[in-house]
NUSE-351442 format. One record per residue (C-alpha): x, y, z; residue in three letters. Coordinates in steps of 0.2 Angstrom, whole numbers, plus 2048, in hexadecimal, padded with zeros to 3 digits. Layout:
N
@x=X; y=Y; z=Z; paza=ALA
...
This chain:
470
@x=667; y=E03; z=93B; paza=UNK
@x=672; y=DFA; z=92E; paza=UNK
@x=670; y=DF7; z=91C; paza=UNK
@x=66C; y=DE6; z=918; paza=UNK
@x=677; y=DE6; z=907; paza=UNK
@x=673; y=DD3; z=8FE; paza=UNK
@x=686; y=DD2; z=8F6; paza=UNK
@x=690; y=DC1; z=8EE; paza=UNK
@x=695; y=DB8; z=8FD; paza=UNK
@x=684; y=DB9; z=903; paza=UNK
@x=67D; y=DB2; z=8F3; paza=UNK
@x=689; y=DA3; z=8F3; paza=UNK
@x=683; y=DA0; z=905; paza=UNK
@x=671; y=D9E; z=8FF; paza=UNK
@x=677; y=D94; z=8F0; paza=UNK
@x=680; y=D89; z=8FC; paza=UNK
@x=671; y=D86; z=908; paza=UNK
@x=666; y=D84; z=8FB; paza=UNK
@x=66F; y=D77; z=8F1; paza=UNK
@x=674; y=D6D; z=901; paza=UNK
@x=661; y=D6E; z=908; paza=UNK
@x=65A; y=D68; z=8F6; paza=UNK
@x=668; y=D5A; z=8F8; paza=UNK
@x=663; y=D55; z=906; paza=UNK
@x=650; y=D55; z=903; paza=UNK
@x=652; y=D4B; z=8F6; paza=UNK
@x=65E; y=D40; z=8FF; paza=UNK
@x=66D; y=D43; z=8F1; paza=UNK
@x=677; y=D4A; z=8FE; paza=UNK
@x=683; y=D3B; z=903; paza=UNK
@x=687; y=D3B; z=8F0; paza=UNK
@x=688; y=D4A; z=8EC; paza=UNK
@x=691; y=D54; z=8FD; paza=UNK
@x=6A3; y=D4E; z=8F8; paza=UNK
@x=6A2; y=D59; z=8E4; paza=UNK
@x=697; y=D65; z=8EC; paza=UNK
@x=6A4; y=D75; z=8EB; paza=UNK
@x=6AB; y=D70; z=8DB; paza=UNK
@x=697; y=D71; z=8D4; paza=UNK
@x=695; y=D81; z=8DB; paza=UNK
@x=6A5; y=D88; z=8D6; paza=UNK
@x=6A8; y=D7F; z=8C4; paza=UNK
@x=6B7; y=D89; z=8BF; paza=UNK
@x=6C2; y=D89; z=8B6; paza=UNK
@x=6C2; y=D9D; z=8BA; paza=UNK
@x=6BF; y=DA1; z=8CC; paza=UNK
@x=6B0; y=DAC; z=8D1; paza=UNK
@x=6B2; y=DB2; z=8E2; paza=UNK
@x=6C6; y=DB1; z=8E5; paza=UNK
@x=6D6; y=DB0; z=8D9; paza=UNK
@x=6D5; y=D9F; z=8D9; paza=UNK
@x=6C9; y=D92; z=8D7; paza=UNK
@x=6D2; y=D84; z=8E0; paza=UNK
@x=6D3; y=D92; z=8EF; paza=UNK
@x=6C1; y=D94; z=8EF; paza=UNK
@x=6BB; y=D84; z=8EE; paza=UNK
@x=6C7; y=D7E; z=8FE; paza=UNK
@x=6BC; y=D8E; z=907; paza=UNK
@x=6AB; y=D86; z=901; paza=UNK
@x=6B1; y=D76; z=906; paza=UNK
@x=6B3; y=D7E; z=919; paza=UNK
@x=6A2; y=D89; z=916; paza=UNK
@x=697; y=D79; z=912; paza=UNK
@x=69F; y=D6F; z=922; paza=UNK
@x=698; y=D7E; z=92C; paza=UNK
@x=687; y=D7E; z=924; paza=UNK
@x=686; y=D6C; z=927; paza=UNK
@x=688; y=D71; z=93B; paza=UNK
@x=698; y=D6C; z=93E; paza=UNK
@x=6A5; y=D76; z=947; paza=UNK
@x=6B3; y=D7B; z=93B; paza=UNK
@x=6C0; y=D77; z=948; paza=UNK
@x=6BD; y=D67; z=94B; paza=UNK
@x=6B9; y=D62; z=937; paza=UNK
@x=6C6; y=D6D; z=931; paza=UNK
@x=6D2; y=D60; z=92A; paza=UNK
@x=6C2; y=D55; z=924; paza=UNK
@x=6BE; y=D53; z=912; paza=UNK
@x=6AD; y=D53; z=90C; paza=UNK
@x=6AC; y=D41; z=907; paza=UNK
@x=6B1; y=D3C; z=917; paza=UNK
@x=6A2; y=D44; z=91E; paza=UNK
@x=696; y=D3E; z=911; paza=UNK
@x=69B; y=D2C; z=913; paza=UNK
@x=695; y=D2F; z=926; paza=UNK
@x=688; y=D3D; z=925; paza=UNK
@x=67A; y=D38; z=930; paza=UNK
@x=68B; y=D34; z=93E; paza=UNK
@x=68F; y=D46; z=939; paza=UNK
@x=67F; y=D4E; z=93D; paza=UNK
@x=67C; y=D45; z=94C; paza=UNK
@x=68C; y=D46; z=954; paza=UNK
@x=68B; y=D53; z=960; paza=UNK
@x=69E; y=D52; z=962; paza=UNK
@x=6A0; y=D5A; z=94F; paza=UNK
@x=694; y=D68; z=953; paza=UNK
@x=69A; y=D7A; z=959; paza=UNK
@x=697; y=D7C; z=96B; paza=UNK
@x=699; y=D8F; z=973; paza=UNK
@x=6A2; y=D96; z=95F; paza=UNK
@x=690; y=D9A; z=956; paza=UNK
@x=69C; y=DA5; z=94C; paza=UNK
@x=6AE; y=DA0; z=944; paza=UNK
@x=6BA; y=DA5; z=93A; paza=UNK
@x=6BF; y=D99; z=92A; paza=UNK
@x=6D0; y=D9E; z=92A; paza=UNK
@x=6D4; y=D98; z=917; paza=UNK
@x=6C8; y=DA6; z=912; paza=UNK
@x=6D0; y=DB6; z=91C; paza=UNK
@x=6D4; y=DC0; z=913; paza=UNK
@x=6E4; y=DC6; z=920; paza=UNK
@x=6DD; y=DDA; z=91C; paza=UNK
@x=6E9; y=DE6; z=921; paza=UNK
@x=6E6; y=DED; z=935; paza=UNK
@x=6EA; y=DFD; z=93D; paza=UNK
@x=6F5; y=E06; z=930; paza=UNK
@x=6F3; y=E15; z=928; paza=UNK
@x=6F3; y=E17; z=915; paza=UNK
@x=6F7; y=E26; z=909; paza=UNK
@x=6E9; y=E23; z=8FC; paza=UNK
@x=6E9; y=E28; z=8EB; paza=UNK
@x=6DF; y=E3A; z=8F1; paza=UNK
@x=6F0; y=E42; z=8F7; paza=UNK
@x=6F0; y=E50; z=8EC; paza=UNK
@x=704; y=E53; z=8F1; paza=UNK
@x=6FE; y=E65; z=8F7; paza=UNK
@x=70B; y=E70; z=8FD; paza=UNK
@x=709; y=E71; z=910; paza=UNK
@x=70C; y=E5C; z=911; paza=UNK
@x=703; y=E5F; z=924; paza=UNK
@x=703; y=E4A; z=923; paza=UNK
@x=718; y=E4A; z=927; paza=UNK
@x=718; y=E5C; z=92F; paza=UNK
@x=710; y=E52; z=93E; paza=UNK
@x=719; y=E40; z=93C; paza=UNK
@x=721; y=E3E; z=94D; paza=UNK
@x=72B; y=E2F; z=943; paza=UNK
@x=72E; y=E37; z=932; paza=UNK
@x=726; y=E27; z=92A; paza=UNK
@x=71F; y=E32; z=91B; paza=UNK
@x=728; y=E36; z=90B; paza=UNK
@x=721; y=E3F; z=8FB; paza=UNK
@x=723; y=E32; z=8EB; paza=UNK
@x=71C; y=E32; z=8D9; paza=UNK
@x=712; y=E44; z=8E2; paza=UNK
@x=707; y=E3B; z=8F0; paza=UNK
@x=70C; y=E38; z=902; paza=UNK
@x=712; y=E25; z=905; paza=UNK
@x=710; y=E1F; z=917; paza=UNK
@x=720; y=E13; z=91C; paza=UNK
@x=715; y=E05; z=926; paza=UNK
@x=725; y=E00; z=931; paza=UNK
@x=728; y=E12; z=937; paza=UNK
@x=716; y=E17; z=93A; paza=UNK
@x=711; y=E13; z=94B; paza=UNK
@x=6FF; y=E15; z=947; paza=UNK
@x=6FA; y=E26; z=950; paza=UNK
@x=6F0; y=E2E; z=944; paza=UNK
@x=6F6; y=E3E; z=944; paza=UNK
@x=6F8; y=E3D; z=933; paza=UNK
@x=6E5; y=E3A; z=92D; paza=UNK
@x=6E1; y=E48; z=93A; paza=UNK
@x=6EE; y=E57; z=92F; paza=UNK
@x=6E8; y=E50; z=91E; paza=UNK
@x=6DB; y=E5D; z=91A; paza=UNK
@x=6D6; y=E52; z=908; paza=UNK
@x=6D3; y=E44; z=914; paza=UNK
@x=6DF; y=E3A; z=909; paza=UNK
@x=6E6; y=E30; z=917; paza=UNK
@x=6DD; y=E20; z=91F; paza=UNK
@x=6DC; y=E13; z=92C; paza=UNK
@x=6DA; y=E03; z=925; paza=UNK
@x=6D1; y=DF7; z=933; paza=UNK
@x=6CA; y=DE4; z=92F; paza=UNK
@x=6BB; y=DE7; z=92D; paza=UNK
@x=6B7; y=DD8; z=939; paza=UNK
@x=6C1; y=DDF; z=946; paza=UNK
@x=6BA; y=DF1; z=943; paza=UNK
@x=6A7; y=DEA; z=946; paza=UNK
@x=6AB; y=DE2; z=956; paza=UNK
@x=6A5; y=DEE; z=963; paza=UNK
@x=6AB; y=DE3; z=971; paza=UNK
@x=6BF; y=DE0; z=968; paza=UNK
@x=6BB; y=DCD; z=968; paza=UNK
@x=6C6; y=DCB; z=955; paza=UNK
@x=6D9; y=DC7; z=958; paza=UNK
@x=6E5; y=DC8; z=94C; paza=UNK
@x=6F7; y=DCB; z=94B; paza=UNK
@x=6F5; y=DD5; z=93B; paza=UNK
@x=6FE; y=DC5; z=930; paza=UNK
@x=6F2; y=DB7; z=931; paza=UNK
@x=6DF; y=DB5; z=934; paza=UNK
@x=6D5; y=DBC; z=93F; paza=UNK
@x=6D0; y=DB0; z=951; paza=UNK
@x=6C0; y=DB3; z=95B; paza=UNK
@x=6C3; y=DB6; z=96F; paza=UNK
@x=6B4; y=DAC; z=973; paza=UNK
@x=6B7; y=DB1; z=986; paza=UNK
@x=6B2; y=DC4; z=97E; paza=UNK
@x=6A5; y=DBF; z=970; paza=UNK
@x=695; y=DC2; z=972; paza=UNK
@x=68E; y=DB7; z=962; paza=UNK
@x=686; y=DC8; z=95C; paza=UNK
@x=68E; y=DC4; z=94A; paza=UNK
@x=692; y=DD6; z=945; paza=UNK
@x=6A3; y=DCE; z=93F; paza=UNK
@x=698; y=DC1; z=934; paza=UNK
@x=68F; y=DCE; z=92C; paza=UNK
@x=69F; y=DDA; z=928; paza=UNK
@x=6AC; y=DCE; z=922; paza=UNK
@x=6AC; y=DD0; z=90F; paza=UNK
@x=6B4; y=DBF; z=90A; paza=UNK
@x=6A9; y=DB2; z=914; paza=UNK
@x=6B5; y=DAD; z=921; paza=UNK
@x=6AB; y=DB2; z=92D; paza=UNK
@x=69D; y=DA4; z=92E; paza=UNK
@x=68E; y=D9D; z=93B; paza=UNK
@x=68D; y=D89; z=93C; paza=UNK
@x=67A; y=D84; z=936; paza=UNK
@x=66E; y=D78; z=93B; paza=UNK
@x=664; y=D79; z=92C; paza=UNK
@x=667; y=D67; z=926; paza=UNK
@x=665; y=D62; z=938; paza=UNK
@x=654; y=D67; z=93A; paza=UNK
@x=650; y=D5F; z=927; paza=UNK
@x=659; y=D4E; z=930; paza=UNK
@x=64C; y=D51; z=940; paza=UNK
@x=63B; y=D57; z=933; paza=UNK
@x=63E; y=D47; z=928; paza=UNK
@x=641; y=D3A; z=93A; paza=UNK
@x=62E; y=D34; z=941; paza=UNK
@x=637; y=D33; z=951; paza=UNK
@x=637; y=D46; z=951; paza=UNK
@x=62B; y=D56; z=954; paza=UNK
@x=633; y=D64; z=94D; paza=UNK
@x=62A; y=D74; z=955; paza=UNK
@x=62C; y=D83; z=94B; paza=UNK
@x=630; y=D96; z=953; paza=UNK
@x=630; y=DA5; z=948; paza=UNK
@x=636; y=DB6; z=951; paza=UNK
@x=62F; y=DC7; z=94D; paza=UNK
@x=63D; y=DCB; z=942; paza=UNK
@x=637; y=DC0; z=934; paza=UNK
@x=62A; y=DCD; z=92F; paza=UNK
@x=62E; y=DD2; z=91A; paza=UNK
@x=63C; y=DC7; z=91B; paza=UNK
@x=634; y=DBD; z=90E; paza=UNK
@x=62E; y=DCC; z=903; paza=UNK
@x=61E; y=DD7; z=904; paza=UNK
@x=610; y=DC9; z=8FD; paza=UNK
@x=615; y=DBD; z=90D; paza=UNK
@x=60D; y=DC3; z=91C; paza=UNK
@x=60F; y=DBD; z=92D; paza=UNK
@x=600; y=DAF; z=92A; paza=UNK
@x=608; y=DA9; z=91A; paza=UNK
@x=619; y=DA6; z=922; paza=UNK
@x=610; y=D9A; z=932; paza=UNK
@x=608; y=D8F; z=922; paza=UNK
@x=619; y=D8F; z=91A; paza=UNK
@x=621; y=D86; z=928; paza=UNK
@x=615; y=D7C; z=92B; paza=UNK
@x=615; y=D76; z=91B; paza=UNK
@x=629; y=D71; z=91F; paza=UNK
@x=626; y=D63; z=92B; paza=UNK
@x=623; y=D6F; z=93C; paza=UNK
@x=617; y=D67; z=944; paza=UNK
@x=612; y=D77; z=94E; paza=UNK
@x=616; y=D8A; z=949; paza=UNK
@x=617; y=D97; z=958; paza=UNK
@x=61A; y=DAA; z=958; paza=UNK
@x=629; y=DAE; z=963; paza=UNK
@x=61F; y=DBF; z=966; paza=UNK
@x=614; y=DB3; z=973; paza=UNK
@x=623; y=DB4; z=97C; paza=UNK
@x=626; y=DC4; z=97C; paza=UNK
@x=615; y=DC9; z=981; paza=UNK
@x=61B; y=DBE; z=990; paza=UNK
@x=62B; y=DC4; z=992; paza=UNK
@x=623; y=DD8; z=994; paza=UNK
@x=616; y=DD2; z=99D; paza=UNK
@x=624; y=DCA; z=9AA; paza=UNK
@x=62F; y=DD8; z=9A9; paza=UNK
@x=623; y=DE7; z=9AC; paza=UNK
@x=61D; y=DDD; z=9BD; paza=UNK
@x=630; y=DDD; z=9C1; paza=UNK
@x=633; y=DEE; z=9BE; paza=UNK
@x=625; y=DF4; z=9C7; paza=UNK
@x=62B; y=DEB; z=9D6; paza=UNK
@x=63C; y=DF1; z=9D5; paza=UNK
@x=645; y=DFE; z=9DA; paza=UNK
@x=654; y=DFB; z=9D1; paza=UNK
@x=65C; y=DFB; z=9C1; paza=UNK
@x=656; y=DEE; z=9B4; paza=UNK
@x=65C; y=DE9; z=9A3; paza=UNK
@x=654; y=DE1; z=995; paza=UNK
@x=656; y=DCB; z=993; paza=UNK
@x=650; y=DCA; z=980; paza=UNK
@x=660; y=DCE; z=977; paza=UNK
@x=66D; y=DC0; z=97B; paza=UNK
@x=67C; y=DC7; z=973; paza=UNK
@x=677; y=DD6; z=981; paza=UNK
@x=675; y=DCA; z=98F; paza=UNK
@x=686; y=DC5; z=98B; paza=UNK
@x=68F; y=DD8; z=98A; paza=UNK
@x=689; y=DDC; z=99D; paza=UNK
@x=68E; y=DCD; z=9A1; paza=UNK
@x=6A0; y=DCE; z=99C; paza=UNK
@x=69E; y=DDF; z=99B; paza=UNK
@x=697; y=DE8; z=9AA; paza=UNK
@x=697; y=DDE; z=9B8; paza=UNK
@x=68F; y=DEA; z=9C4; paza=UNK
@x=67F; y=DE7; z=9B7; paza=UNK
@x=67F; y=DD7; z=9B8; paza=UNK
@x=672; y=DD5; z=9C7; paza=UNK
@x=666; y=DE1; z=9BD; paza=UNK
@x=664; y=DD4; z=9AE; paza=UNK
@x=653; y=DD3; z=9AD; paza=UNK
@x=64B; y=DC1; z=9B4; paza=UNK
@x=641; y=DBE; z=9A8; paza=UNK
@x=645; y=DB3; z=999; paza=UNK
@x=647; y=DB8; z=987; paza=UNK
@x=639; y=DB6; z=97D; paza=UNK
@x=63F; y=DA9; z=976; paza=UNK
@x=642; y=D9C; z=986; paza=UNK
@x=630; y=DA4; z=98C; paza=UNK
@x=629; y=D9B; z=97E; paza=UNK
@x=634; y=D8C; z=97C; paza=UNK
@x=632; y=D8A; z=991; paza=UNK
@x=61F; y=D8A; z=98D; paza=UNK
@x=61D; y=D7E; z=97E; paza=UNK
@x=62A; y=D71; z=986; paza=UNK
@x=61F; y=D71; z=997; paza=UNK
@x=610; y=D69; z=98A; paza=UNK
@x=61E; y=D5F; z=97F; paza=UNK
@x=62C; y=D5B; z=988; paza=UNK
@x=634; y=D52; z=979; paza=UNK
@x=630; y=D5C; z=96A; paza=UNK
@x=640; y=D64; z=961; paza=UNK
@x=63C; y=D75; z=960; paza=UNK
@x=645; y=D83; z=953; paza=UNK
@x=647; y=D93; z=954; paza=UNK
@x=645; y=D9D; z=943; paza=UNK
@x=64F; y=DB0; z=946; paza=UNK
@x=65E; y=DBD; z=93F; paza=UNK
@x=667; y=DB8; z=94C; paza=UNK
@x=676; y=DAF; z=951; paza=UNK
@x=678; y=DB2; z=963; paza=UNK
@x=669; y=DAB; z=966; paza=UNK
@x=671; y=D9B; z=961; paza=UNK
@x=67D; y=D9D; z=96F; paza=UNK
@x=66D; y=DA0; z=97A; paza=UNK
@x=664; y=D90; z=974; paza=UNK
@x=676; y=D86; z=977; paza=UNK
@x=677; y=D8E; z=989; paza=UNK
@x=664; y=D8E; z=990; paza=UNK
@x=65E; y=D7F; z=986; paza=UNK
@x=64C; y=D7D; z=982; paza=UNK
@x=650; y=D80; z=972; paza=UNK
@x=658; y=D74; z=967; paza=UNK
@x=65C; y=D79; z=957; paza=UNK
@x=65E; y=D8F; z=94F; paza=UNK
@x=65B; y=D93; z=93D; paza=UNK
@x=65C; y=DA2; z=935; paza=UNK
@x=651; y=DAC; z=928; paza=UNK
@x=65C; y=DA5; z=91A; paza=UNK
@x=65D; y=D93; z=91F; paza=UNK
@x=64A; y=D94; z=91F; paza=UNK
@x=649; y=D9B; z=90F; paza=UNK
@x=653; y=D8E; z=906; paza=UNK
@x=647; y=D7F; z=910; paza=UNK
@x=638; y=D89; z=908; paza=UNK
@x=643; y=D88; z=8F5; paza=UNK
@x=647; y=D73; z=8FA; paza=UNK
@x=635; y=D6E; z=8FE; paza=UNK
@x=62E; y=D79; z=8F0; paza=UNK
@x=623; y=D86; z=8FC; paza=UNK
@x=620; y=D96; z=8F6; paza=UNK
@x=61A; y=DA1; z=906; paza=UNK
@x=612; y=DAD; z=8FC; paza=UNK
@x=605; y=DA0; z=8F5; paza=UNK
@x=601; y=D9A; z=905; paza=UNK
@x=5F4; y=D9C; z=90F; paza=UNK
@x=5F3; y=DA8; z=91E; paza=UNK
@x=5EF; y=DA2; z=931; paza=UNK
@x=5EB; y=DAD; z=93F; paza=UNK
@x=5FA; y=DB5; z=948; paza=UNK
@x=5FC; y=DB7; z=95C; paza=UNK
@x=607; y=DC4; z=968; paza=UNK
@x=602; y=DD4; z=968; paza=UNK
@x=608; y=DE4; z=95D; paza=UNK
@x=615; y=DE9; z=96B; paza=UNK
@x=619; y=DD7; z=96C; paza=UNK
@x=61F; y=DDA; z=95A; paza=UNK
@x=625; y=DE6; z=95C; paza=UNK
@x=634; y=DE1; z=968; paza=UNK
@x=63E; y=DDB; z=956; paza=UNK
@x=641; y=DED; z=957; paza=UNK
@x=64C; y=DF8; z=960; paza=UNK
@x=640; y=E03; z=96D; paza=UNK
@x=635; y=DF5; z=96B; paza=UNK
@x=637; y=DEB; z=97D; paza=UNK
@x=636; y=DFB; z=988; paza=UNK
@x=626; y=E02; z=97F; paza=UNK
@x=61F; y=DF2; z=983; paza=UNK
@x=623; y=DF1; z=993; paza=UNK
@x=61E; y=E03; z=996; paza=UNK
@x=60E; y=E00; z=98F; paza=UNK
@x=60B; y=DF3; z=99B; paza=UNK
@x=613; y=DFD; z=9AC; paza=UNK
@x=608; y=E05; z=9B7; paza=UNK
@x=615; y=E10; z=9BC; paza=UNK
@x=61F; y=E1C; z=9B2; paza=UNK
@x=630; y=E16; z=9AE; paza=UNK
@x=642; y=E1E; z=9AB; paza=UNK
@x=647; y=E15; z=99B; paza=UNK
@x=659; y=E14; z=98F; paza=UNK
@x=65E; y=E08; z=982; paza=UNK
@x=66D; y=E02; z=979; paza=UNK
@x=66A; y=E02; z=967; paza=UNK
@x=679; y=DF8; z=961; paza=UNK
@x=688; y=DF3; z=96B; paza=UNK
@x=693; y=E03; z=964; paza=UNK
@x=685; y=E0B; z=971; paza=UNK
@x=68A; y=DFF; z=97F; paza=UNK
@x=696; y=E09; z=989; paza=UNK
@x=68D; y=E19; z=987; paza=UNK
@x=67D; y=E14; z=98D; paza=UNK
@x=687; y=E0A; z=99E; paza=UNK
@x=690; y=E1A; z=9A3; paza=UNK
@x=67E; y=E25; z=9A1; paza=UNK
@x=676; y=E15; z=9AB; paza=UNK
@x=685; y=E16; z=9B9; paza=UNK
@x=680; y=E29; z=9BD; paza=UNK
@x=66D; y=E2A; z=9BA; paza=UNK
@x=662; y=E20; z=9BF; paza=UNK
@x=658; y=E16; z=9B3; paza=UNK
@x=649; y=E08; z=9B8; paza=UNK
@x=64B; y=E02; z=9A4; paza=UNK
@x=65C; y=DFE; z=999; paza=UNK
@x=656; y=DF5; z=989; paza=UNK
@x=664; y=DED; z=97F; paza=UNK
@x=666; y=DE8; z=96D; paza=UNK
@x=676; y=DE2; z=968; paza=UNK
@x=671; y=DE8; z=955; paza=UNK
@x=66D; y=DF8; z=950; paza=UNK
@x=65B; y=DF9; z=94C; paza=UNK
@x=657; y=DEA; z=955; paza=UNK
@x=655; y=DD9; z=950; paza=UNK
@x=64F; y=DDE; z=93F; paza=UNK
@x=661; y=DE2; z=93C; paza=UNK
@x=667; y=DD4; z=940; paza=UNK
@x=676; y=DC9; z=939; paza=UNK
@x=66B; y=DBE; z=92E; paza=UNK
@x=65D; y=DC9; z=928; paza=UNK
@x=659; y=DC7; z=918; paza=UNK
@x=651; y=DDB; z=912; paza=UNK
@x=652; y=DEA; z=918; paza=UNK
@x=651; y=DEE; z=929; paza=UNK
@x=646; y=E00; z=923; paza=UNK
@x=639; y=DF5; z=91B; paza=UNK
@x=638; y=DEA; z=92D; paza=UNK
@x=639; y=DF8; z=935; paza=UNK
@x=629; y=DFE; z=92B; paza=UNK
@x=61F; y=DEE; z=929; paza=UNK
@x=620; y=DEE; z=93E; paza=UNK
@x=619; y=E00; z=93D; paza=UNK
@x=608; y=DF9; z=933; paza=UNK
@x=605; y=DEA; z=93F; paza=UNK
@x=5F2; y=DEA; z=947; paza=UNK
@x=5EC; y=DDC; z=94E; paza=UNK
């Protein structure tokens, strides 16, 4: 279970949002969009980069993306081009990303060094020098009294950080590139990193270890604000399980239903109705089968089998993700509403893009900062009655589906799960040789309370889920 760590990119993220949902709400937006990165980043000094000219060209691309558009096709826009045709802008489909729900802005790669081994300042220079003892290509020489590791000799096979007893020598990896469980990040080593989208699986573990921002998910947050503000539109609000002490101890679950609705939603539903469901379905199914079947919550998991393991492919669970179960039964009694989901997760845009249903993704953050532009402070609100069960809760946690779906069986069941995708090939060969009624899948470790775009500590979620009692 990872460590949500709130460091300076994230913050100018939030500033962003924040200051282009408050534009917006109070319609200064068009006038204020083409200035936007110079008022965030004043200067004359630069705060994030060495220059703040350089930084202000990466805002520039970050605040397009926000806005929803892809980067790609706005790349060579300005942004007084977009605000003389905003509403065109958030309108036109053809600007908006479809199937890259994660991208890389390229002037903010960094270019980190990839796959070569570095002497670091703890080479003691000891007398046995193991590191060029076992140098097949005696690309290590002793200057100034440390080992130095000539990059154009070294052909990278470690041996060298294994026979280093003071662990002095390293492997340096982008740390995109290292976090990609599924080796979707390209890069010849010389320019910025690409996304294979063929191999990408949306999970956003590159946006989340990428330490300059380059790394960036397109928003719909002033898209939704364009939707809550037209009459034309219902906008019916989602929130998944995750979202619990996302916004501090004081706002309970209760609280965060008010908030929203407080927004503009016109209705507020707990995605754990879906997931009650979603185990209800998948229980039946398991019961009446004798094979194999594998979790359908997690997109970004979905994905992996399916360009992953093809002979799991047939075993995907049926039933939908709690998400579509519940978006399938609200647009049965409004067909026309706009409905939005509210989660950590990215690939769940890529599920809402591919199975429809749902029109528009937000994330914990983007919430947060409509709650800071309408002036809405959750804790202060009043608390409504929740729905879904505890085990439906419980599925924004990893273990969560399969002891709900064991509750419900009437048979005992054989179950595994992948607990983050580093798991993924483990847990395929165990299922290829034992037989298992039950694989549960989450493409983050912990669960969806790990997620990209959580905004506390997975241990406190972990915790509040733990004291749920309906």
């Amino acid at each position: 279970m990872r460590n949500f760590v709130f460091n300076r990119s994230i913050k100018l993220r939030r500033e962003t949002i924040i200051k282009l949902a408050k534009l917006y709400e109070t319609e200064k937006l068009r006038w204020e969009l083409p200035k936007l990165n110079k008022t965030i980043l004043p200067g004359p000094a630069a705060q994030y980069r060495t220059s703040v000219y350089h930084e202000r060209e990466v805002l520039k691309h970050r605040i397009k993306l926000y806005l929803g558009l892809d980067y790609e096709k706005t790349k060579n826009l300005e942004l007084f081009e977009i605000s003389n045709s905003i509403d065109q802008y958030l309108s036109d489909e053809s600007y908006a990303p479809k199937e890259k729900f994660v991208q890389v802005i390229q002037e903010a790669c960094d270019i980190c060094p990839s796959g070569k081994y570095y002497a670091t300042d703890l080479c003691r220079n000891c007398m046995a020098n193991s590191c060029r003892s076992v140098c097949p290509r005696n690309a290590i020489e002793i200057k100034n009294g440390r080992a130095v590791i000539d990059t154009e000799k070294c052909v990278g096979c470690g041996l060298c950080e294994k026979a280093c007893n003071y662990f002095a020598i390293v492997k340096l990896e982008r740390p995109c590139e290292r976090s990609c469980a599924v080796s979707a990040i390209k890069s010849n080593g010389e320019s910025a990193v690409e996304i294979n989208y063929e191999d990408c699986l949306s999970c956003g573990s590159c946006f989340v270890a990428c330490p300059f921002g380059a790394v960036e998910t397109p928003s719909d947050i002033i898209k939704v604000m364009k939707g809550i503000k037209s009459s034309e539109d219902e906008m019916i609000a989602m929130f998944a399980p995750a979202i619990i002490a996302q916004f501090g101890p004081k706002v309970t679950l209760g609280k965060i239903k008010t908030a929203l609705k407080m927004v503009g939603f016109s209705e507020v539903y707990e995605v754990a109705i879906g997931a009650d469901i979603v185990a209800e379905e998948e229980a039946e199914f398991i019961e009446n089968s004798k094979d194999t079947v594998t979790t359908s919550c997690c997109p970004a998991f979905v994905d992996y089998i399916e360009k992953n393991q093809p002979d799991f492919i047939d075993k995907i669970s049926p039933a939908p993700s709690p998400m579509i179960a519940l978006a399938e039964q609200i647009k049965k009694e409004k067909p026309d509403a706009k409905i939005v989901f509210i989660g950590p997760c990215i690939a769940k845009k890529m599920e809402a893009y591919n199975k429809g249903f749902v029109r528009h993704v937000l994330t914990f953050e983007e919430i947060a900062a409509l709650f800071i532009a309408k002036n809405i402070e959750p804790s202060e609100c009043e608390s409504e009655d929740i729905e879904g069960s505890v085990d439906a809760w419980n599925f924004a946690s990893s273990g969560g589906v399969t002891q709900a779906v064991v509750n419900l069986c009437k048979k005992e069941i054989n179950t595994i799960k992948m607990d983050g995708l580093d798991q993924a090939n483990q847990v395929f060969q165990k299922a290829k040789k034992e037989k298992f009624d039950l694989i549960e899948g989450m493409a983050c470790e912990g669960g969806c309370i790990s997620g990209p775009c959580i905004m506390s500590k997975p241990v406190i979620a972990k915790s509040m889920l733990s004291k749920l009692n309906f």
